[in-house]
Wavefront OBJ file of the C-alpha trace (Angstrom):
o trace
v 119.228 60.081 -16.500
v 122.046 57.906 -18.135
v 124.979 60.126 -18.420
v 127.781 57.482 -18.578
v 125.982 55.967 -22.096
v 127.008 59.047 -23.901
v 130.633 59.355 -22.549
v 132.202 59.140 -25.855
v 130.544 61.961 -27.333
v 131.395 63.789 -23.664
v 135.019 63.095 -24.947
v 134.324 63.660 -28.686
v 133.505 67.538 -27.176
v 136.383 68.115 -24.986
v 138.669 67.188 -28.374
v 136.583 69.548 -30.757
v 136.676 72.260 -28.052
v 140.877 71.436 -27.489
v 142.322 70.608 -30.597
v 141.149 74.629 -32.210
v 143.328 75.826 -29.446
v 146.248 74.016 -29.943
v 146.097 75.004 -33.975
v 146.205 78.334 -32.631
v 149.059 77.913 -29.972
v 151.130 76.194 -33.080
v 150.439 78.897 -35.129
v 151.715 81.246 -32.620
v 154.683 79.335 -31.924
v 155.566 78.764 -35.784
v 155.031 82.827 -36.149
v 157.054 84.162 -33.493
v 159.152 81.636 -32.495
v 159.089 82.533 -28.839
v 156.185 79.822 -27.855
v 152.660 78.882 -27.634
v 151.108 82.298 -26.186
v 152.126 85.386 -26.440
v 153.736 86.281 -23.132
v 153.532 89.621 -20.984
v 156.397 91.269 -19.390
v 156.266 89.090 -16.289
v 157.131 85.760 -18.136
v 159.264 87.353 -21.285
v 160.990 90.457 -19.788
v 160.281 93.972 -21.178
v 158.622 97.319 -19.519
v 154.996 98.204 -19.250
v 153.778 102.181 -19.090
v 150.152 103.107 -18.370
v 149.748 106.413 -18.879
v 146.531 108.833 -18.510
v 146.243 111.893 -20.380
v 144.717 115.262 -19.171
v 143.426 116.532 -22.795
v 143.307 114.865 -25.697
v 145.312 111.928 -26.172
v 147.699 111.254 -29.226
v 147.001 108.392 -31.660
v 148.736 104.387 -31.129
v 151.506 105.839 -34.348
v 152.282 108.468 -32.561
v 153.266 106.849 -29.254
v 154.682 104.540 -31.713
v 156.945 107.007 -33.253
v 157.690 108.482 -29.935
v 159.473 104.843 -29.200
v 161.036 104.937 -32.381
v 162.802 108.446 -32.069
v 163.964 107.301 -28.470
v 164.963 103.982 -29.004
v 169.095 103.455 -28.992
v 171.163 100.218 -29.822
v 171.784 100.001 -25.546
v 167.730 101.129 -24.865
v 166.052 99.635 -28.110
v 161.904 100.193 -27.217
v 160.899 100.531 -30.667
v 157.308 98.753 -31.743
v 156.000 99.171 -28.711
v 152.396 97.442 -28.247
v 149.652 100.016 -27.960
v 146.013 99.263 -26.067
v 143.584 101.860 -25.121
v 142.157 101.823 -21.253
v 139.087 103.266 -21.177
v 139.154 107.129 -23.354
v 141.910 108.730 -21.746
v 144.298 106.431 -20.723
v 147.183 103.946 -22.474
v 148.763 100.513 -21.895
v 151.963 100.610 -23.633
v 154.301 97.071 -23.584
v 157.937 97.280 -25.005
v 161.119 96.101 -24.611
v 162.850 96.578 -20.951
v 163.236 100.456 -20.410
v 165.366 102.463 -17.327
v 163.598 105.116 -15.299
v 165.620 108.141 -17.282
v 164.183 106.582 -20.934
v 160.958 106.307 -19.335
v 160.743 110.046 -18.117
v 161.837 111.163 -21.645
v 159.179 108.974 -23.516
v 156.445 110.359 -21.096
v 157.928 114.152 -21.910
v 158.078 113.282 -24.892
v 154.126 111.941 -24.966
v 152.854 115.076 -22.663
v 154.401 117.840 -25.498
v 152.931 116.255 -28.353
v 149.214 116.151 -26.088
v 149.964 119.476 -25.076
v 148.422 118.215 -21.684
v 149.976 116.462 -18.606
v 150.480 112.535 -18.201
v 149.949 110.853 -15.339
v 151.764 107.796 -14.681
v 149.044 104.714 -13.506
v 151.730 102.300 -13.362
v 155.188 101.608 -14.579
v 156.917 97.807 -14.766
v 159.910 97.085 -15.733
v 161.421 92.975 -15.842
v 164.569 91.697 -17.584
v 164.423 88.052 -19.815
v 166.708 86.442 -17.369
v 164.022 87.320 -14.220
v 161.487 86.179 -16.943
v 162.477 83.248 -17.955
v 163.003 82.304 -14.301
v 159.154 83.183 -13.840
v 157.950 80.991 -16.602
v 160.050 77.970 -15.329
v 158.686 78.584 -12.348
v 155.270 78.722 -13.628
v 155.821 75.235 -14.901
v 157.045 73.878 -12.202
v 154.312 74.957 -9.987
v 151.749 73.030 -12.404
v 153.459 69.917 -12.283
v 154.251 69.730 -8.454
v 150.155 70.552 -8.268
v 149.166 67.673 -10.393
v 151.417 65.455 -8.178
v 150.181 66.720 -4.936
v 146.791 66.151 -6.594
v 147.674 62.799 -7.677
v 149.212 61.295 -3.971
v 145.827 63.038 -2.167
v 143.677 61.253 -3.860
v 145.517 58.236 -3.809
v 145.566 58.048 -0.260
v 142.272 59.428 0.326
v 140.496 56.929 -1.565
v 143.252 53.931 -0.653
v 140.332 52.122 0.944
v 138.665 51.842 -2.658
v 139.942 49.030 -5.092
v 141.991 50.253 -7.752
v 142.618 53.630 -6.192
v 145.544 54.916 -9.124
v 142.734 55.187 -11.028
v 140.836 58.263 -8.857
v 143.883 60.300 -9.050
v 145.204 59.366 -12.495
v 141.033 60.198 -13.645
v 141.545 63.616 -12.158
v 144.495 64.389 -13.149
v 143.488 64.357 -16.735
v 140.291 65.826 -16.333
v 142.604 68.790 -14.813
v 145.130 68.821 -17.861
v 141.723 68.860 -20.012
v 141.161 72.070 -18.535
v 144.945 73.401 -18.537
v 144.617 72.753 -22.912
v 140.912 74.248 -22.793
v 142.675 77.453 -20.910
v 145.693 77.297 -22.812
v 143.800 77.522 -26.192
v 141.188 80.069 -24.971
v 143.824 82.200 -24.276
v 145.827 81.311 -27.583
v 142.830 82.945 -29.436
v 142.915 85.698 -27.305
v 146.067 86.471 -27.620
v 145.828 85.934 -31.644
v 142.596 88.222 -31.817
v 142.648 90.078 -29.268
v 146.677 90.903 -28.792
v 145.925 89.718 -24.732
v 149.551 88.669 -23.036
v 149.661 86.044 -20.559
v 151.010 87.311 -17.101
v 151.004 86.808 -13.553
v 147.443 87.071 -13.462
v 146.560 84.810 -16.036
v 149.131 82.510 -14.307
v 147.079 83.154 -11.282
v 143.737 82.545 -12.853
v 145.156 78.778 -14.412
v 146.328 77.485 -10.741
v 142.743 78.849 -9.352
v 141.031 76.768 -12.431
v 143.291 73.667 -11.427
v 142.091 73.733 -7.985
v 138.461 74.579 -8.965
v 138.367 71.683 -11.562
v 139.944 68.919 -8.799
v 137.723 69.853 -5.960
v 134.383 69.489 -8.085
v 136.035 65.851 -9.230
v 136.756 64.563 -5.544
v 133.256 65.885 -4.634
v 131.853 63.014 -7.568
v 134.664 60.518 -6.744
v 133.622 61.016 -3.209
v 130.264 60.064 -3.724
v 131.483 57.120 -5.877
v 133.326 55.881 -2.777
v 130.582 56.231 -0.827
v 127.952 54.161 -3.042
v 130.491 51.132 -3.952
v 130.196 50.225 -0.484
v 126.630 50.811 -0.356
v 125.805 49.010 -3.966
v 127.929 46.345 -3.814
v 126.183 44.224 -6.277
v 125.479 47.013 -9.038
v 126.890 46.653 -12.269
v 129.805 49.228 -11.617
v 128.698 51.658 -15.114
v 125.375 52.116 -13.610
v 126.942 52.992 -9.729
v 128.978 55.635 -11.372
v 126.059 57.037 -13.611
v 124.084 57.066 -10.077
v 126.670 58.626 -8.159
v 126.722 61.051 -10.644
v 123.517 62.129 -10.788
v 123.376 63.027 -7.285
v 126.277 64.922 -7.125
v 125.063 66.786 -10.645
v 122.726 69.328 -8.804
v 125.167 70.619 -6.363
v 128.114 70.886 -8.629
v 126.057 73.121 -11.493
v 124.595 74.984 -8.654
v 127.944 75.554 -7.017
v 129.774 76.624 -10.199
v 126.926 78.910 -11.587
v 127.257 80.624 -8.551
v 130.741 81.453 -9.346
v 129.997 82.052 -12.758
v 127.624 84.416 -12.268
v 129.531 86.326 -9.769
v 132.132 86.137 -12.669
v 130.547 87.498 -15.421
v 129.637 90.623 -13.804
v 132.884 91.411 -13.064
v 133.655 90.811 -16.668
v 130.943 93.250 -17.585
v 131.341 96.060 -14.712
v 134.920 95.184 -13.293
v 136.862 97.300 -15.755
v 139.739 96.382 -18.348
v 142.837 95.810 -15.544
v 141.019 92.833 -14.455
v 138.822 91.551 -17.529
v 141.330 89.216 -18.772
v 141.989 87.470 -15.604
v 138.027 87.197 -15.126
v 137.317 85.590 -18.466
v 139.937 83.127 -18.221
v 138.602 82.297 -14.895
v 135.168 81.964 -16.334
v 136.321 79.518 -19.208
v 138.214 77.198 -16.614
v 135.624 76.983 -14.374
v 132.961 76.372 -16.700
v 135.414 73.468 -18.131
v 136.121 71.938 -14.598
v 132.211 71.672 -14.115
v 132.387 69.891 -17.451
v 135.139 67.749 -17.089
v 134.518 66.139 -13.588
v 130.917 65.159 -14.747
v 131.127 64.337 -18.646
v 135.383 64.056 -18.205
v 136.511 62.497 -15.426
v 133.693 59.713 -14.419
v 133.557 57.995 -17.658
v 137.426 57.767 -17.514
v 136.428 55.521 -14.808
v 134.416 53.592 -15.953
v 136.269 52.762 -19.701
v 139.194 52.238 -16.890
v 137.537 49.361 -15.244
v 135.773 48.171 -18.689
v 139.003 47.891 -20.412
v 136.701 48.889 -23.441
v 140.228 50.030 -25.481
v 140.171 46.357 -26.315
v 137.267 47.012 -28.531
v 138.121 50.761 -30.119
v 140.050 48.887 -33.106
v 138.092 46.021 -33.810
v 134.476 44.876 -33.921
v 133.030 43.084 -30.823
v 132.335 39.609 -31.423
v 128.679 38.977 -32.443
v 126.825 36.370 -30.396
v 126.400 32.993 -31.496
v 122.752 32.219 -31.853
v 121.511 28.455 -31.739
l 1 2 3 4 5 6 7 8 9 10 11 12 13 14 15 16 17 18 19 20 21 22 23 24 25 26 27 28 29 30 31 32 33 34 35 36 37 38 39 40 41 42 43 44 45 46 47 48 49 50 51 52 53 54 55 56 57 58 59 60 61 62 63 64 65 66 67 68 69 70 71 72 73 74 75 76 77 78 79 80 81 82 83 84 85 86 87 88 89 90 91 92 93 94 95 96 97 98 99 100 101 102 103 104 105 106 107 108 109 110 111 112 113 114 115 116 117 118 119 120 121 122 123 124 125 126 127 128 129 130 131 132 133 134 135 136 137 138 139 140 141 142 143 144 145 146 147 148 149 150 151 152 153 154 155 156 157 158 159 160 161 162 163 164 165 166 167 168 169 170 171 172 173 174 175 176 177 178 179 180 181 182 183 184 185 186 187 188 189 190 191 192 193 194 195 196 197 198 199 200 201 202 203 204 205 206 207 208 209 210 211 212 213 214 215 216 217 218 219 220 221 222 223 224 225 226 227 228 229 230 231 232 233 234 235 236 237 238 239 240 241 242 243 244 245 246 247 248 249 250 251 252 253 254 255 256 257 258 259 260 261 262 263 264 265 266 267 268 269 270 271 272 273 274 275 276 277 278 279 280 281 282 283 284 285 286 287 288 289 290 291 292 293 294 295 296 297 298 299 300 301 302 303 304 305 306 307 308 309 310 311 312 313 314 315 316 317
């Protein structure tokens, strides 16, 4: 099985599967002006209310217009964002609220039901403690890929040209951050999902998946330079690869599998987190066999000396 021969078209897939999601983060961004994704209370600041209903429940407008009539220039929570949870219950995002607004809009919501309201849950985070959060967020993806980057330096500082191993991984593992990124762009676009903690959580847990399945084939790499010293180095990668490939699909379909039926019978408050979790990991398997490997191996062929121009035909006698 020669795996390394195709690696262009590996990379080729990882751009046609990227570059839809960044359209869709630019769209976002040029739309709203507030950035790529649309971004939940926890990163952006605002209130969430989940609310369950004893009777009926009243339509999205009129939870709407309930907002409207109690929003004021100093407690301004009109256009509030409206998702069902399951048939009695609703998730309702808007601007940051105090705990005497919130009792009136939830009066205000059991008298036109005619039935009590339960509140499920009630969160409330200014912009400044948001904006804190989402710098934070960054930060704590960019001191991972460095802490990525040293480990593997060191632990493969016995193999020649050991940069490479951690530079390889490193962008496998940002190939994964875009393929997240843009899943959840579309998402967010079609679905009106928010990126929060969770999905935060979800990202760093894909980061670590994603590395650990690419030191796993790097290992073995290590392992067979010393033992195939004289072969070619494309065709010890391609071999290396092929023994790792068993265990890693076998590893991450486990997880996947384990995955989806959450997504099917774990409910709606963790659905999001699970699918996102299920597109990075299913990426990560890609990247450190199709991704990550190759990079090697165009690494220590230099072949960008050939992207632009023809290679030089032999000269026949």
């Amino acid at each position: 099985m020669n795996i390394i021969k195709n690696r262009y078209w590996y990379f080729l897939i990882s751009l046609i599967v990227i570059i839809p999601g960044i359209i869709f983060m630019v769209m976002h961004w040029v739309d709203t002006q507030e950035g790529p994704l649309s971004l939940g209370i926890d990163f952006k600041g605002g209130a969430l209310l989940e609310v369950q209903f004893a009777g009926n429940r009243p339509a999205p407008s009129d939870i709407a217009a309930i907002y409207s009539q109690l929003s004021t220039p100093t407690q301004s929570i009109s256009d509030p964002v409206v998702q069902p949870l399951g048939d009695t219950a609703y998730s309702i995002r808007s601007k940051q609220m105090d705990d005497p607004t919130k009792a009136k809009v939830v009066a205000a919501m059991q008298a036109k039901s005619g039935s009590p309201v339960t509140v499920l849950n009630f969160t409330s985070v200014s912009p400044s403690i948001g904006q804190e959060v989402t710098q934070a967020a960054g930060i704590a993806i960019l001191m991972a890929a460095a802490a990525i980057l040293f480990y593997i330096w060191f632990a493969f500082r016995g193999v020649e040209h050991s940069f490479r191993y951690g530079t390889a991984a490193i962008i496998a593992m940002f190939h994964d951050v875009f393929v997240v990124l843009g899943v959840e762009a579309m998402l967010g676009y079609f679905l009106h999902w928010e990126a929060d903690a969770l999905f935060l959580t979800a990202l760093l847990t894909v980061i670590g998946f994603s590395v650990h399945d690419t030191i796993v084939v790097f290992d073995r790499i290590r392992e067979n330079s010393n033992i195939y010293r004289r072969l070619e180095y494309e065709k010890m990668v391609n071999h290396s690869i092929v023994q790792t490939l068993a265990r890693s699909i076998n590893t991450q379909l486990t997880v996947m599998f384990t995955l989806f039926a959450l997504a099917l019978f774990g409910g709606d408050t963790i659905r999001h987190f699970v699918i996102i979790l299920l597109v990075g990991i299913f990426s990560g398997t890609y990247s450190s066999i199709f991704n990550a490997s190759p990079i090697l191996v165009v690494w220590e062929n230099r072949e960008w000396r050939y992207w632009f121009r023809p290679r030089e035909k032999p000269v026949t006698a």
